[in-house]
N, C-alpha and C positions, 0 to 999 in steps of 0.2 A: 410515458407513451405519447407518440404523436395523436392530435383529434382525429386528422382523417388520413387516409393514404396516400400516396403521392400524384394517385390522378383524382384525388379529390371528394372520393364520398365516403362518409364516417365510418371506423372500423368497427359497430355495433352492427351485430345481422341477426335477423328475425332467423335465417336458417345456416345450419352450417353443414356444408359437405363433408366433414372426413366423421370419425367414430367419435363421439362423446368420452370425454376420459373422469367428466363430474357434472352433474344439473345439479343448478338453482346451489352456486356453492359461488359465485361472488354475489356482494354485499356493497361495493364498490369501485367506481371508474375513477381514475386517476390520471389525467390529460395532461398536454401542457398547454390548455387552455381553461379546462373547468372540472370541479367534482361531484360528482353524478351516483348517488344510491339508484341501489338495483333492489326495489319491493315488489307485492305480489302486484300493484297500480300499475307498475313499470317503471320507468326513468324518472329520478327525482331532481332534478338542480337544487346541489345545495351550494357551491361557490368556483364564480370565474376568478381567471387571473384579473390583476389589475390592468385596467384598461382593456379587458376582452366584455364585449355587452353580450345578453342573452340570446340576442337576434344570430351573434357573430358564431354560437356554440350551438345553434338546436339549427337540423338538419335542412336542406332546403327540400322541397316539397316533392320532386323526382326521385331524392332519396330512401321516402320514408315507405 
């Protein structure tokens, strides 16, 4: 899966419009940039690609 969409802001969303089909049933994200646990804390950085830094994968501040 791409990090974010193609106008640019991450496809993790605090809410989502259509009907629920499963809650709290992913465990993890899998980008092509970083992988990311899903806990009850929230979002975990556990590893970027090479040569992607942590600045480059965590959201900019409009988005969050």
């Amino acid at each position: 899966m791409e990090h974010t969409a193609k106008d640019d802001p991450p496809r993790s969303a605090r809410e989502i419009p259509c009907p629920y089909t499963g809650l709290r049933v992913v465990n993890r994200i899998i980008t092509d940039l970083a992988v990311i646990d899903v806990n009850a804390d929230g979002l975990v950085l556990v590893e970027t690609a090479s040569g992607v830094s942590e600045d480059q994968v965590r959201p900019l501040p409009a988005h969050r």
